[in-house]
C-alpha positions as CSV (number, residue, x, y, z in Angstrom):
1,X,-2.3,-124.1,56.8
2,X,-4.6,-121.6,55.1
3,X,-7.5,-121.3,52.5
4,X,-7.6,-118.8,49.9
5,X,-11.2,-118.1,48.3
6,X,-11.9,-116.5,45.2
7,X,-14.3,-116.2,43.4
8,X,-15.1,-114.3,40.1
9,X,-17.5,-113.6,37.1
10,X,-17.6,-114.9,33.6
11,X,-16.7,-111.3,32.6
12,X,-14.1,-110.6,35.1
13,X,-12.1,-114.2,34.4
14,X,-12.6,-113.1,30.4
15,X,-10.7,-110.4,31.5
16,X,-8.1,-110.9,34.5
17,X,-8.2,-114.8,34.2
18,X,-4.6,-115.0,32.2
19,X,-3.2,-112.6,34.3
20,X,-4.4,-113.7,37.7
21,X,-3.2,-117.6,36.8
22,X,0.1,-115.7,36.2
23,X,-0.1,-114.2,39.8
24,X,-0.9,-117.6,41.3
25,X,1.7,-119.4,39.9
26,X,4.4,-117.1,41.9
27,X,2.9,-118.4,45.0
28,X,3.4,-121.7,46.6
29,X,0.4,-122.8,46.8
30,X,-1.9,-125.5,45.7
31,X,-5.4,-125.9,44.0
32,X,-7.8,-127.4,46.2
33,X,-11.0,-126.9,44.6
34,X,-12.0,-124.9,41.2
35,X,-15.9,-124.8,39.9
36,X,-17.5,-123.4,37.2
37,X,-21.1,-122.6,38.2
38,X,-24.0,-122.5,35.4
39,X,-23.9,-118.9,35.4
40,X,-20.1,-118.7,34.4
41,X,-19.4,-117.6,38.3
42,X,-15.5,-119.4,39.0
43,X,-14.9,-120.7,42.5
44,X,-11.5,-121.2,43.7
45,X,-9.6,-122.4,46.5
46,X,-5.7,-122.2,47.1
47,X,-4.0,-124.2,50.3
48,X,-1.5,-122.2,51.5
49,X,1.2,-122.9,54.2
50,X,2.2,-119.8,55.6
51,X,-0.2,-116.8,56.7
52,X,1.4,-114.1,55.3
53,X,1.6,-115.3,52.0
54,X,-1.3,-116.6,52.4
55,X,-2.9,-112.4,53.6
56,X,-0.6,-111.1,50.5
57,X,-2.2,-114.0,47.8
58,X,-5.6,-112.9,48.8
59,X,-4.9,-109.3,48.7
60,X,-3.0,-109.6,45.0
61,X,-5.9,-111.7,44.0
62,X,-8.5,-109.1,45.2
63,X,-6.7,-106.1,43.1
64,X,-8.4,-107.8,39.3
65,X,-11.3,-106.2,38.9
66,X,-14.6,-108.2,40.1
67,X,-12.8,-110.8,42.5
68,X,-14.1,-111.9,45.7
69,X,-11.5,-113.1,48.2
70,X,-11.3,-114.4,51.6
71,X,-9.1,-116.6,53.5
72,X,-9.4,-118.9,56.8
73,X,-7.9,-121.4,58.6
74,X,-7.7,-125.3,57.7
């Protein structure tokens, strides 16, 4: 079981935000946490079951401009 972070500007979620929910939603994965910080910042994690799809989500996600991504282990 993995953890995909992301995290994103109020600019860059203007921008990508449509686009990257599109992404997401041809992974199997699940929402775990979403914030929207004062600042307009988004946080965002995604539980994903297998590592390689989980490497692959957070490398897609990372390709919008201004997106922050990690992943680690649960």
């Amino acid at each position: 079981m993995w953890r995909v972070n992301i995290t994103c500007s109020a600019e860059d979620w203007k921008i990508s935000g449509t686009e990257f929910k599109k992404m997401a939603e041809t992974y199997q994965t699940e929402l775990i946490g979403s914030k929207k910080m004062p600042d307009g910042t988004r946080i965002m994690s995604y539980k994903i079951e297998d590592v390689s799809e989980a490497e692959e989500f957070q490398e897609k996600s990372a390709n919008f401009p201004g997106f922050i991504t990690d992943f680690e282990s649960l």
